[in-house]
C-alpha positions as a Markdown table, in Angstrom:
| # | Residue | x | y | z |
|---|---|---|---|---|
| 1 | Unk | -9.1 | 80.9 | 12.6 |
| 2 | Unk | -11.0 | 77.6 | 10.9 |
| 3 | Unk | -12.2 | 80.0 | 7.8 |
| 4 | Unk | -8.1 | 80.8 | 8.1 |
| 5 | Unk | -7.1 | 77.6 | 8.0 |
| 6 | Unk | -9.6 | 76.3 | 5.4 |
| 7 | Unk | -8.8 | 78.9 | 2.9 |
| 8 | Unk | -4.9 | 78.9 | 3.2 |
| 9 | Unk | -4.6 | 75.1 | 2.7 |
| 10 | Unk | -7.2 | 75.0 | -0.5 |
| 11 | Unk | -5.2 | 78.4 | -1.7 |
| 12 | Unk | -1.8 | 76.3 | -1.0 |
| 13 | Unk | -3.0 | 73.0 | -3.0 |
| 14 | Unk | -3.7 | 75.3 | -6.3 |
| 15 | Unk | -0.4 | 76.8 | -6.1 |
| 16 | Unk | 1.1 | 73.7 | -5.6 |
| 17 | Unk | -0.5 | 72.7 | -9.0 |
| 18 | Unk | -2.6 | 70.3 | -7.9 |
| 19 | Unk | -6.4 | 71.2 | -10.3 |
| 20 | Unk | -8.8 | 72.9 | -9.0 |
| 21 | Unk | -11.2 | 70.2 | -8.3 |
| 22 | Unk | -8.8 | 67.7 | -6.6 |
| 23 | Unk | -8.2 | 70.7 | -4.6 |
| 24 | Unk | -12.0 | 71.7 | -3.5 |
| 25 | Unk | -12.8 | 68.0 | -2.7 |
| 26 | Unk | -8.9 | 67.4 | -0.7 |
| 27 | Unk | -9.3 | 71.0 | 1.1 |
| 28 | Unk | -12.7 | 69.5 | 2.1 |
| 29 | Unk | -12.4 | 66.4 | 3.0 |
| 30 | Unk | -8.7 | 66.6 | 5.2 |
| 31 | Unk | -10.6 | 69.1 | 7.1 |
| 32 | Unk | -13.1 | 66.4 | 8.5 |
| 33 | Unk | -10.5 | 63.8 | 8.3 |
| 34 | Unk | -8.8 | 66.5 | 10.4 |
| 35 | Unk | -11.6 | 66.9 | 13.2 |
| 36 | Unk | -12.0 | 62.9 | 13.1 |
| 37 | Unk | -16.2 | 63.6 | 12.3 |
| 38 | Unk | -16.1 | 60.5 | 9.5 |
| 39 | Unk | -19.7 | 60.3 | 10.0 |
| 40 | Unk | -19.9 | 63.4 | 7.7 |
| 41 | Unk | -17.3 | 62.3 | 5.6 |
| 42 | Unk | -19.2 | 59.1 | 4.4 |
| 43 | Unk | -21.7 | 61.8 | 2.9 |
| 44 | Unk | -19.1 | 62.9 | 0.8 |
| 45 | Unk | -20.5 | 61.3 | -2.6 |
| 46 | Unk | -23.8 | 62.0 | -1.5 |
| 47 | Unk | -22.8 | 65.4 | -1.8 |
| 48 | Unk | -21.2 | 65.8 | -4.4 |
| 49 | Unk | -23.5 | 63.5 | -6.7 |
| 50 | Unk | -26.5 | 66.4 | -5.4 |
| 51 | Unk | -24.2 | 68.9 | -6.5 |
| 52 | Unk | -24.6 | 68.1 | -10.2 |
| 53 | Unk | -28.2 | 66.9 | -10.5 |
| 54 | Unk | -29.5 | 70.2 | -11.0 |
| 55 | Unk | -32.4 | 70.4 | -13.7 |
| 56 | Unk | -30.9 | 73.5 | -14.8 |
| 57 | Unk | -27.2 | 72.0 | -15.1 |
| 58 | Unk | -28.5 | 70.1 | -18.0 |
| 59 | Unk | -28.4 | 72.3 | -20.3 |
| 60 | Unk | -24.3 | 72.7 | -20.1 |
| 61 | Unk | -23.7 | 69.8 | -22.1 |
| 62 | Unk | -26.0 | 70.6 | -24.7 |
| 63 | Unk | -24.6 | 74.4 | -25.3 |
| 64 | Unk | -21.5 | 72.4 | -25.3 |
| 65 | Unk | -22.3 | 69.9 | -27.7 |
| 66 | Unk | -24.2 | 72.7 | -29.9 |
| 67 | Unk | -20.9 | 74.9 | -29.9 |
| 68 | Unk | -19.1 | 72.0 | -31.2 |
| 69 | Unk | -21.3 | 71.4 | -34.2 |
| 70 | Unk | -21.2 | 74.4 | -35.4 |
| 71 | Unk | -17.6 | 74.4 | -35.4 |
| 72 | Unk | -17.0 | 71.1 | -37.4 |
| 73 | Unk | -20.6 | 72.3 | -39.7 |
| 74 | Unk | -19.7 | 75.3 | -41.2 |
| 75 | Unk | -22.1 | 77.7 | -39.2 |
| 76 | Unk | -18.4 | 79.5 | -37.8 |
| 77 | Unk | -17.5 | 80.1 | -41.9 |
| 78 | Unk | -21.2 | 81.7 | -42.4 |
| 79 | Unk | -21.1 | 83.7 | -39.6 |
| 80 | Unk | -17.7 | 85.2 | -40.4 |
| 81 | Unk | -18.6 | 85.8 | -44.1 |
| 82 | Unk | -21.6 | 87.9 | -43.3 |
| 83 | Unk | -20.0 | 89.5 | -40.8 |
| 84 | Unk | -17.2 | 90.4 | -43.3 |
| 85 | Unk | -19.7 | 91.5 | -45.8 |
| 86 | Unk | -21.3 | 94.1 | -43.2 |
| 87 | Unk | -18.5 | 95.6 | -41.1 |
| 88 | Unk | -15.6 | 94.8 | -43.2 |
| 89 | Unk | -15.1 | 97.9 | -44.4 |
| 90 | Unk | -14.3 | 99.8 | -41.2 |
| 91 | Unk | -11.3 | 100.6 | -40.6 |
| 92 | Unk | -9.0 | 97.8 | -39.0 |
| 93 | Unk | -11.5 | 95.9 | -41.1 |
| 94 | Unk | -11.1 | 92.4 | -40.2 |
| 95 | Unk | -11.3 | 93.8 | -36.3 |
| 96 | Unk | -14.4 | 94.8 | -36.7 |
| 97 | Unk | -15.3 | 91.7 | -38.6 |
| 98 | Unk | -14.1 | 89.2 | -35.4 |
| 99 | Unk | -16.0 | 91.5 | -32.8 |
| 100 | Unk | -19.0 | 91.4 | -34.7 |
| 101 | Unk | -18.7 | 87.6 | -35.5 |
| 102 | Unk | -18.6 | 86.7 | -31.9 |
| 103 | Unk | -21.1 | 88.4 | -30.9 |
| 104 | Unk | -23.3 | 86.7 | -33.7 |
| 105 | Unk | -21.6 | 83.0 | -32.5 |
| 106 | Unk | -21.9 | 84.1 | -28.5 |
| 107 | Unk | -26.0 | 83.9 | -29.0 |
| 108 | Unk | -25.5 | 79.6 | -29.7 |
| 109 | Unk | -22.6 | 78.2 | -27.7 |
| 110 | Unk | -22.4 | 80.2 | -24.5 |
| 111 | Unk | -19.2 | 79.4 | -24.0 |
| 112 | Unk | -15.9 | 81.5 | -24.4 |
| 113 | Unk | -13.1 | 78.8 | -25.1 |
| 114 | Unk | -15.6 | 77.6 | -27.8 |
| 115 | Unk | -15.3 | 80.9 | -29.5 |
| 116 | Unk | -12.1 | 80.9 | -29.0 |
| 117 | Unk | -11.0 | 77.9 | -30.5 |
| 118 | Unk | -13.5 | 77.2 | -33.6 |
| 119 | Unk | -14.4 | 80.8 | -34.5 |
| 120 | Unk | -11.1 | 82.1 | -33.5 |
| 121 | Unk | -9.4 | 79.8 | -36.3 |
| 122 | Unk | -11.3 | 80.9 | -39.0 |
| 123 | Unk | -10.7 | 84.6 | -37.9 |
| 124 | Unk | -6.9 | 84.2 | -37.6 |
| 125 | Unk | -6.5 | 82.5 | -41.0 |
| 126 | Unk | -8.4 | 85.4 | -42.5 |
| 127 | Unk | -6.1 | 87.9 | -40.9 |
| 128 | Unk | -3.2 | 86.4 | -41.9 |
| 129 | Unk | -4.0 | 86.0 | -45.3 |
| 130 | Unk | -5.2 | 89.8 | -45.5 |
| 131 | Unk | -1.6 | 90.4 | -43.8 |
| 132 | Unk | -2.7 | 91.8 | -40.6 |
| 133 | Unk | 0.1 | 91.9 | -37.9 |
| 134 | Unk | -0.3 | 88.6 | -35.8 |
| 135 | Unk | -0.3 | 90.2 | -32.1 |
| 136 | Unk | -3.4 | 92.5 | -33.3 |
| 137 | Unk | -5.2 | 89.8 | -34.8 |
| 138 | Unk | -4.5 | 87.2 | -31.9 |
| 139 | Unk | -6.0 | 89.6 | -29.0 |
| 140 | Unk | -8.8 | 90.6 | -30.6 |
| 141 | Unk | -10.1 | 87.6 | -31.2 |
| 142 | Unk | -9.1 | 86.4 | -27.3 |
| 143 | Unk | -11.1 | 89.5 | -26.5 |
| 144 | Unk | -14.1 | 89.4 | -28.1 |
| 145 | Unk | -14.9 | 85.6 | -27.2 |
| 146 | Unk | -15.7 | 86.7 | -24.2 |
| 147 | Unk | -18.7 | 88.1 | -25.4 |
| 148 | Unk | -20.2 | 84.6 | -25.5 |
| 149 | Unk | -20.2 | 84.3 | -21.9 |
| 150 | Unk | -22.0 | 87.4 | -21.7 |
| 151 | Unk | -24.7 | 87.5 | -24.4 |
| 152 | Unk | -27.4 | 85.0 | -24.0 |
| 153 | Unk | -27.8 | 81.9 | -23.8 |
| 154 | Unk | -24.4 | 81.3 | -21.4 |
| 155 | Unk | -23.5 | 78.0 | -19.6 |
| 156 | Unk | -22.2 | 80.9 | -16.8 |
| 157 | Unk | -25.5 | 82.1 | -16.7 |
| 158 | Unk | -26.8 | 78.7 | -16.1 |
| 159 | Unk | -23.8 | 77.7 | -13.1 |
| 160 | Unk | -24.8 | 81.0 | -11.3 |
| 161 | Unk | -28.4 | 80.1 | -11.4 |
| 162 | Unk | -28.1 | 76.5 | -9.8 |
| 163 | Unk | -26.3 | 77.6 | -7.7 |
| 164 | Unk | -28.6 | 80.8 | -6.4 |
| 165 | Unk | -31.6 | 80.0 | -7.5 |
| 166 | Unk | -32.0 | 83.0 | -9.3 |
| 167 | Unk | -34.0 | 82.7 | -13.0 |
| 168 | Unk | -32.3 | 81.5 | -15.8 |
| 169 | Unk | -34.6 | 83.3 | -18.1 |
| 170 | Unk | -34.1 | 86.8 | -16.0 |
| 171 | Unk | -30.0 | 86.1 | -16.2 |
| 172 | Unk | -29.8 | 85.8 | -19.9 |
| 173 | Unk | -32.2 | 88.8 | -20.5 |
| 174 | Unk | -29.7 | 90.6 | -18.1 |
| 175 | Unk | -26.8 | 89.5 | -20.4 |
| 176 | Unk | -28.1 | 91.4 | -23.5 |
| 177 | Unk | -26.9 | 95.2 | -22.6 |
| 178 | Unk | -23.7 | 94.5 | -21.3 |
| 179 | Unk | -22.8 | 91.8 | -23.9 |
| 180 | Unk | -23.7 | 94.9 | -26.6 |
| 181 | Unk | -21.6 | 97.1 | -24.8 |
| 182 | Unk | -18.8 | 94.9 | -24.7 |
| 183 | Unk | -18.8 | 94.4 | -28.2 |
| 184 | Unk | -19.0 | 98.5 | -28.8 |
| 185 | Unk | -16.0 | 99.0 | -26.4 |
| 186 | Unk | -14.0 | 96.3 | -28.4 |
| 187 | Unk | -15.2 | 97.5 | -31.9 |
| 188 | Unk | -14.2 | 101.5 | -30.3 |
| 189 | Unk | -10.9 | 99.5 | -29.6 |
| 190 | Unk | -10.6 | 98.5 | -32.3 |
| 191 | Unk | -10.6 | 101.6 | -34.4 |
| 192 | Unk | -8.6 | 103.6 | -32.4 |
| 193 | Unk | -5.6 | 100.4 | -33.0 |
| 194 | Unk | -6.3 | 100.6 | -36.8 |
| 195 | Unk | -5.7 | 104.1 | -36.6 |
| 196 | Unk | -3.0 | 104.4 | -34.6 |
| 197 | Unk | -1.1 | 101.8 | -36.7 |
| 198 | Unk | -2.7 | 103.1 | -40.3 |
| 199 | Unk | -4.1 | 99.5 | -40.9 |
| 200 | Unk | -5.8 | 99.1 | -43.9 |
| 201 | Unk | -9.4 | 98.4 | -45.0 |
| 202 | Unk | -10.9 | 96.8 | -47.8 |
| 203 | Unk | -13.6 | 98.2 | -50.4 |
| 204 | Unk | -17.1 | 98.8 | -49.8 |
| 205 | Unk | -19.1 | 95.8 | -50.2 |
| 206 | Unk | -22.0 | 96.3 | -52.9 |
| 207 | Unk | -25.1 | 95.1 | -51.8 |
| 208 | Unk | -25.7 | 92.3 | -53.5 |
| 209 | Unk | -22.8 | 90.4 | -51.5 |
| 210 | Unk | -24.0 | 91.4 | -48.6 |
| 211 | Unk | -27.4 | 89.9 | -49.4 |
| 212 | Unk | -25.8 | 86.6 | -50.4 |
| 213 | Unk | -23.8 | 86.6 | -47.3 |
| 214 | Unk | -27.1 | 87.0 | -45.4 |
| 215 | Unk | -28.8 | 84.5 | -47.3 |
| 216 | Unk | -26.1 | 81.6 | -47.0 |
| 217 | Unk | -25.8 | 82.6 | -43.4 |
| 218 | Unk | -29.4 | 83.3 | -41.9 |
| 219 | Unk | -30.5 | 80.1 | -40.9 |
| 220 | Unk | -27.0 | 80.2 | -38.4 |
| 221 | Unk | -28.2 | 83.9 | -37.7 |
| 222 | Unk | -31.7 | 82.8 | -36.7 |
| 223 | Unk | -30.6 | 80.4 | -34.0 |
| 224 | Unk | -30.4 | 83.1 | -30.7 |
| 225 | Unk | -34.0 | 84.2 | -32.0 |
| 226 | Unk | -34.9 | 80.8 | -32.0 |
| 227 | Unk | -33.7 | 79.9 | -28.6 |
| 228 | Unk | -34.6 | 83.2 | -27.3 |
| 229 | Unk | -38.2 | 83.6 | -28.8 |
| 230 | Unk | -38.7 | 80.2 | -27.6 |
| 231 | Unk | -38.1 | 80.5 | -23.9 |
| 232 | Unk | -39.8 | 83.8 | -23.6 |
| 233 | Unk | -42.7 | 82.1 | -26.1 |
| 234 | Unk | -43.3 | 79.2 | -23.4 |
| 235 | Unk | -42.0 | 76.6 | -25.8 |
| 236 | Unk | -39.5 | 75.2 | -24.1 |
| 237 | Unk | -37.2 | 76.3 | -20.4 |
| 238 | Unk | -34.1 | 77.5 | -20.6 |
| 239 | Unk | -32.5 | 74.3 | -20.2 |
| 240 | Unk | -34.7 | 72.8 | -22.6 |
| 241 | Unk | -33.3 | 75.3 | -25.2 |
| 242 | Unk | -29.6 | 73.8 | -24.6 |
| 243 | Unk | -31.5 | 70.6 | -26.3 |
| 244 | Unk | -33.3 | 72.8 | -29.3 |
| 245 | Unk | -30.2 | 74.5 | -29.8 |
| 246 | Unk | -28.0 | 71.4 | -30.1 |
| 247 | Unk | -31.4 | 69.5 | -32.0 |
| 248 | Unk | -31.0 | 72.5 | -34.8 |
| 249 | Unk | -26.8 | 72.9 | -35.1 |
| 250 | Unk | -26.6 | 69.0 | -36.1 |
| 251 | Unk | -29.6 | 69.6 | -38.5 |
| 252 | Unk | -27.9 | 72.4 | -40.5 |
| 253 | Unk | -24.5 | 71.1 | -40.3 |
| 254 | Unk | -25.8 | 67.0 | -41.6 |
| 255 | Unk | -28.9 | 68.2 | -43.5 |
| 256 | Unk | -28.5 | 71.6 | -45.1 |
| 257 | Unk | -25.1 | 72.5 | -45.2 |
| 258 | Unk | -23.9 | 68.8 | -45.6 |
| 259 | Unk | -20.6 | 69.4 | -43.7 |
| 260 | Unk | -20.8 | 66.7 | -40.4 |
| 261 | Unk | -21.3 | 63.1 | -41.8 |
| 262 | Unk | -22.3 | 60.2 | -39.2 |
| 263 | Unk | -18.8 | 58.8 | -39.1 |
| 264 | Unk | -17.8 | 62.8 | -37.5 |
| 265 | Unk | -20.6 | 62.3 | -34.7 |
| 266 | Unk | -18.4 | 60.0 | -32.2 |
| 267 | Unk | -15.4 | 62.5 | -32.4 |
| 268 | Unk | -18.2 | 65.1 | -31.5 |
| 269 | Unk | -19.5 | 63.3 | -29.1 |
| 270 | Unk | -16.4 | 62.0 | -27.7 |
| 271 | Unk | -15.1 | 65.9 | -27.2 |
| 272 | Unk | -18.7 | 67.2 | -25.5 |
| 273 | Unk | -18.1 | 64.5 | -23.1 |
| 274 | Unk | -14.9 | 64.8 | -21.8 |
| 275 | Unk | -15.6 | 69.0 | -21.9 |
| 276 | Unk | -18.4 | 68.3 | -19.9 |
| 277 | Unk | -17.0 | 65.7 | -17.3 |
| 278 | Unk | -14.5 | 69.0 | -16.7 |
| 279 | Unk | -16.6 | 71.2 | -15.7 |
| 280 | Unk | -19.1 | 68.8 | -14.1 |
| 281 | Unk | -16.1 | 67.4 | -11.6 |
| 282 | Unk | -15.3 | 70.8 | -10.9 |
| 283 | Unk | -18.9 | 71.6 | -9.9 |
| 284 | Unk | -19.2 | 67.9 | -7.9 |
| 285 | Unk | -16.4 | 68.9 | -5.7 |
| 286 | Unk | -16.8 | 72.3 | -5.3 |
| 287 | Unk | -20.4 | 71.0 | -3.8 |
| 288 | Unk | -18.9 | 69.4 | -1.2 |
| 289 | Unk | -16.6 | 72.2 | -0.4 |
| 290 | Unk | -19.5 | 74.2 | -0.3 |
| 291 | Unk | -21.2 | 72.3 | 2.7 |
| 292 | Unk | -18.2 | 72.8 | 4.6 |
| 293 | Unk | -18.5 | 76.4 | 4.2 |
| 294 | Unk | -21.8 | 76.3 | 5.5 |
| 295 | Unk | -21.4 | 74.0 | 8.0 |
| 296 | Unk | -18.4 | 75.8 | 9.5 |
| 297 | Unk | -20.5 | 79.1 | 9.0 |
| 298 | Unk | -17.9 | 80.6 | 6.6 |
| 299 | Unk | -20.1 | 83.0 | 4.4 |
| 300 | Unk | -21.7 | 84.1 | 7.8 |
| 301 | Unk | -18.1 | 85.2 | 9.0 |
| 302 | Unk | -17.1 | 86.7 | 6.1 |
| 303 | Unk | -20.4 | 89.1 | 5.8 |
| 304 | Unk | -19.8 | 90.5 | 9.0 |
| 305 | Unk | -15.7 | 90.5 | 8.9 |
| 306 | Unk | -16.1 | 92.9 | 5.6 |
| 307 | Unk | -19.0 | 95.1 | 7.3 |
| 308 | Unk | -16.9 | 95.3 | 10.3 |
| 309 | Unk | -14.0 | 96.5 | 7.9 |
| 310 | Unk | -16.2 | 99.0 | 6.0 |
| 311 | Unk | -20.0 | 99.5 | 5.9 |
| 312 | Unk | -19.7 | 101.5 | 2.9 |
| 313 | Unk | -21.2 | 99.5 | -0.2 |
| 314 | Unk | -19.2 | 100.9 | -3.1 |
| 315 | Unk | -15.8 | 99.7 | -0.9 |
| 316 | Unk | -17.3 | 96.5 | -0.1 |
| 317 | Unk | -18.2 | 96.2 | -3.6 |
| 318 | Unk | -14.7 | 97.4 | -4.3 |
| 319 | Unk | -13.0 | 94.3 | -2.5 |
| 320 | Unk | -15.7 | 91.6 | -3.8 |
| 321 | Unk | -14.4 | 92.8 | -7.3 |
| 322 | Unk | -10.9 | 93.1 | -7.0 |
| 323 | Unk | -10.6 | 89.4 | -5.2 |
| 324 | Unk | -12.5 | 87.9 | -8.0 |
| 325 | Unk | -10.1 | 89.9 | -10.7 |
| 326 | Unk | -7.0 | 88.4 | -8.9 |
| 327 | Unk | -8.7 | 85.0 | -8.4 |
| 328 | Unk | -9.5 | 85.1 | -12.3 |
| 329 | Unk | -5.6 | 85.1 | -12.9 |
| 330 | Unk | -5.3 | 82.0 | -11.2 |
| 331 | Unk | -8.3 | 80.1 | -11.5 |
| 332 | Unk | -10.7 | 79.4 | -14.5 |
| 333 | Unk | -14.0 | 81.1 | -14.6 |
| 334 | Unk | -16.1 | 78.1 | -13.7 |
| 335 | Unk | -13.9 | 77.3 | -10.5 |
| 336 | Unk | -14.1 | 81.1 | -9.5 |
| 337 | Unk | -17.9 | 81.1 | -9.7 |
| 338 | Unk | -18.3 | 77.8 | -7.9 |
| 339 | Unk | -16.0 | 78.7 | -5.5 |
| 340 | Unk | -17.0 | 82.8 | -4.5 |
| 341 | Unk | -20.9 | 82.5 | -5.1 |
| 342 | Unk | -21.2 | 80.7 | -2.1 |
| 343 | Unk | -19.1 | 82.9 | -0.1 |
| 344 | Unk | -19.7 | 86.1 | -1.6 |
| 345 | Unk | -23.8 | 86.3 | -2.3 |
| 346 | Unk | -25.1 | 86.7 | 1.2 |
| 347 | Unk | -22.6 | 89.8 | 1.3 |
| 348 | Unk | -24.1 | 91.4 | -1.5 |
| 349 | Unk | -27.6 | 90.3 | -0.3 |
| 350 | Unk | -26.5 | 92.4 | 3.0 |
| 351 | Unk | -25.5 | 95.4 | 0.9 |
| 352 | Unk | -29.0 | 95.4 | -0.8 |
| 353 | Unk | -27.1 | 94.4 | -4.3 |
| 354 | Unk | -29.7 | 93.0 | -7.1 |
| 355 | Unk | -28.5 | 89.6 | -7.3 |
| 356 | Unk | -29.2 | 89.5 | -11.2 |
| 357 | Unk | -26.8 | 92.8 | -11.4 |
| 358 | Unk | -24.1 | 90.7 | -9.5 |
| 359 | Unk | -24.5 | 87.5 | -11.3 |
| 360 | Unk | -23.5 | 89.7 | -14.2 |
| 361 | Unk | -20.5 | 91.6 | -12.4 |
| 362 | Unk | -19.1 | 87.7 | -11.5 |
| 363 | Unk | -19.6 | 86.7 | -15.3 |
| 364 | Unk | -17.7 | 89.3 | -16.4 |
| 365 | Unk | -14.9 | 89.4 | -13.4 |
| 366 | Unk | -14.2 | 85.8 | -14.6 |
| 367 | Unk | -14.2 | 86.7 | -18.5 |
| 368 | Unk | -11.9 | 89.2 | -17.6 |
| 369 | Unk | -10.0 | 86.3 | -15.6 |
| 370 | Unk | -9.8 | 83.9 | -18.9 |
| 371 | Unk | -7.7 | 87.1 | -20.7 |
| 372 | Unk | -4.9 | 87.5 | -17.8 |
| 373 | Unk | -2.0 | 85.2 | -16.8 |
| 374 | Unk | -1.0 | 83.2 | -15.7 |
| 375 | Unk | -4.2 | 80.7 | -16.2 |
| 376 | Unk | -6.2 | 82.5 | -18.3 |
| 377 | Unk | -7.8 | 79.3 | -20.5 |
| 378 | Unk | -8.8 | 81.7 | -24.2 |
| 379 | Unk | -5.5 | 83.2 | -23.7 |
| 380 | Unk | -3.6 | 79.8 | -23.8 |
| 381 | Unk | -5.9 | 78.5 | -26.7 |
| 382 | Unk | -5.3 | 81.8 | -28.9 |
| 383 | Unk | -1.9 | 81.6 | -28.3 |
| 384 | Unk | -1.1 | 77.6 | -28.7 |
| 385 | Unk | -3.4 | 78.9 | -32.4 |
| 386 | Unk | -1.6 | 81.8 | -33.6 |
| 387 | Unk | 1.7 | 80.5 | -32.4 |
| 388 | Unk | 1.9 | 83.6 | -30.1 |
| 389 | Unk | 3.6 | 83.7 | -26.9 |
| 390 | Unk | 1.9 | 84.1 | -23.8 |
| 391 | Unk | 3.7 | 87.4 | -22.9 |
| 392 | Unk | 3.2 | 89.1 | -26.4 |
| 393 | Unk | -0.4 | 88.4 | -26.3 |
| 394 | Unk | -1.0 | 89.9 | -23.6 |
| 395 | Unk | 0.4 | 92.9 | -23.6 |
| 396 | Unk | -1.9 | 93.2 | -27.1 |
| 397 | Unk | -4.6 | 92.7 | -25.2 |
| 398 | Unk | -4.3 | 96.2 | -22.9 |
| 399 | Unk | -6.5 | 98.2 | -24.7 |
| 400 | Unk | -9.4 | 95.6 | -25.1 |
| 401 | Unk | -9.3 | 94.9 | -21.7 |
| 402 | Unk | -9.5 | 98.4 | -20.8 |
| 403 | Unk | -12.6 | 98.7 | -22.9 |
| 404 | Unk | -14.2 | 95.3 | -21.3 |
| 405 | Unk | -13.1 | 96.7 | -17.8 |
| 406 | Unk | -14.9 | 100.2 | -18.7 |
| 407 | Unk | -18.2 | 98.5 | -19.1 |
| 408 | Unk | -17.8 | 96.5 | -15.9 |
| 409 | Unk | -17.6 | 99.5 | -13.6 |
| 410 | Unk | -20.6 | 100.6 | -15.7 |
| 411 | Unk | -22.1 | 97.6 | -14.6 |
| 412 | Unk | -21.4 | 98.0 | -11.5 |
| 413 | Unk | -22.0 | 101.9 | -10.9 |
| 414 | Unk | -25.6 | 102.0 | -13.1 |
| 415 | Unk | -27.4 | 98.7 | -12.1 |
| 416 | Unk | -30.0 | 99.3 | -14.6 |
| 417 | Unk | -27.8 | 98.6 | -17.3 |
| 418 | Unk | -28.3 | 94.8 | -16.3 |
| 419 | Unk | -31.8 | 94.8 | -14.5 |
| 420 | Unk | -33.6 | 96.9 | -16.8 |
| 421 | Unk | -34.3 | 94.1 | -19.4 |
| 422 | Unk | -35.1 | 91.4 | -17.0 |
| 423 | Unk | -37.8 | 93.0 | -14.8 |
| 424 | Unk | -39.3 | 94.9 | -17.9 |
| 425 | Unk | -40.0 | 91.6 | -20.0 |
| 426 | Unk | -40.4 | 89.5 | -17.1 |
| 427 | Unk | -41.4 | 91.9 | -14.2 |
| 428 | Unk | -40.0 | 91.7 | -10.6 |
């Protein structure tokens, strides 16, 4: 009855419009306000100042700041031209191109609504001057953003592993398959719209542009390896690499490519900040909603209410899944992982589920969440951008969904997909 009650009233506060965070921390505290125990109340920014003092939570600001800089520095442009230079061709050319770009730009920021809006500006204005039809153009790029996400390094990544304890280093390793899946599905997608519709394609790039592409681009190109290489290398943690990352954007974008002057840092600045207060608030409150669970032995409840409903794993799975794709349609990624982690892992745990496989499944649950309505975030930013409505874009976006959904049950179904790479560069 009390997990009842505690779930209906925060599930009535973010219909009633009321953000997600007010809603953790209300849902929370009118519950012991409720039972009169103000002794536990007074903890209340105890809690939720614990909440966000992780070590590893450090490094989401700095993936955030680095995503910004290289959208002001002209890294995005770079990216995109070699990109161009290598799969533009193909048919549904441009397509091809934005998949391919992402995935390139997903190994810096980590972060999907940075894609979307600094990448995805430079791929829509390309499109639209090559003439491809808006509604194609518009959901690709949604789509493949949430490659970033995905593919290492990811601020995702990082929430899931303050909040389980599980390796940072192990996650983003596990990131790498499905994140090059995802971009074959979309990049299969792709084609099969460009031939259904007859789009065009451009001439076969000679070499020699696609060397100079390469050449004005590979220092941009070189910064996954870097952070990568330098994790695995013992050079720095994984939070430390938000840092190097950030550290080596705002050096090519001030010192080699000469595109962010010191009068453009505040603006940056000002921007990571109030990005990172978002998300940080959300995690705050969401800590203290999180003791509650705990203390009113929620996630203990719900582990044997679905056991006692079906002790098959694949149907248990089933529900886990679905619940997270529906909660993706109202909730943003970051408020589904804070708020299902908690309640969901010692499920999974009981099931015998890798819980480096189901970091992964969550990740890409809530990527599939920030394509669908009605609160999907990339959805509303590509569409505010291309001056698309809402409706239009996504019913564009069916078959790249389909594709991103298609390597999710393979996710799901063939763990080693995402454990393989972890436990054979790390071990167990």
């Amino acid at each position: 009855m009390v997990t009842f009650l505690i779930l209906g009233v925060l599930i009535l506060l973010i219909f009633a419009g009321v953000p997600i965070a007010i809603a953790l921390g209300l849902t929370a505290a009118g519950f012991y306000i409720f039972l009169g125990d103000y002794n536990i109340l007074m903890m209340l920014p105890q809690r939720m100042y614990s909440a966000t003092t992780g070590f590893t939570l450090l490094a989401i600001p700095f993936f955030i700041l680095a995503g910004n800089l290289m959208n002001t520095g002209g890294i995005t442009h770079r990216i995109f031209r070699f990109a161009d230079a290598v799969v533009g061709q193909i048919r549904g050319g441009l397509g091809q191109v934005n998949v391919l770009a992402s995935l390139f730009f997903s190994g810096m920021s980590g972060a999907a609504v940075a894609d979307a809006a600094g990448l995805g500006q430079v791929e829509l204005k390309a499109m639209k001057d090559r003439g491809y039809d808006p509604e194609f153009s518009a959901a690709i790029t949604a789509a493949s953003s949430t490659i970033g996400p995905v593919f290492p390094p990811s601020i995702p990544f990082v929430l899931y592993s303050s909040i389980t304890g599980v390796s940072v280093s192990k996650l983003f390793l596990a990131g790498v398959v499905p994140g090059l899946l995802m971009a074959v599905a979309l990049m299969c997608a792709v084609y099969i719209v460009a031939l259904k519709n007859d789009m065009p394609r451009r001439d076969y790039t000679d070499w020699p542009e696609i060397f100079r592409s390469f050449l004005d681009s590979v220092l941009s190109l070189v910064t996954p390896i870097i952070i990568i290489a330098g994790i695995f290398g013992g050079l720095f943690t994984p939070t430390e690499a938000g840092v190097a990352a950030s550290a080596y954007a705002l050096f090519l974008s001030m010192f080699v490519y000469r595109e962010v002057k010191p009068g453009d840092l505040p603006v940056i600045l000002w921007e990571t900040l109030v990005h990172t207060i978002r998300v940080m608030f959300v995690i705050a409150c969401a800590g203290f909603f999180g003791w509650l669970l705990i203390h009113q032995r929620i996630p203990d409840q719900l582990v044997s209410g679905m056991l006692a409903f079906s002790e098959t794993p694949w149907v248990v799975m089933a529900i886990i899944v679905i619940t997270l794709l529906i909660l993706g349609m109202f909730l943003e990624g970051i408020a589904v992982i804070v708020l299902t982690v908690p309640l969901f892992l010692p499920v999974v745990n009981e099931l015998g589920m890798d819980p480096i496989q189901f970091g992964v499944i969550m990740i890409m649950c809530s990527m599939v969440g920030l394509l669908t309505p009605p609160v999907g975030m990339v959805l509303f930013a590509v569409s505010s951008i291309a001056e698309l409505t809402v409706a239009r874009l996504s019913k564009a976006l069916t078959p790249y969904l389909l594709g991103i959904m298609l390597v999710l049950l393979a996710v799901i179904c063939i763990p080693q997909i995402s454990t393989w790479l972890p436990y054979a560069v790390m071990g167990q």
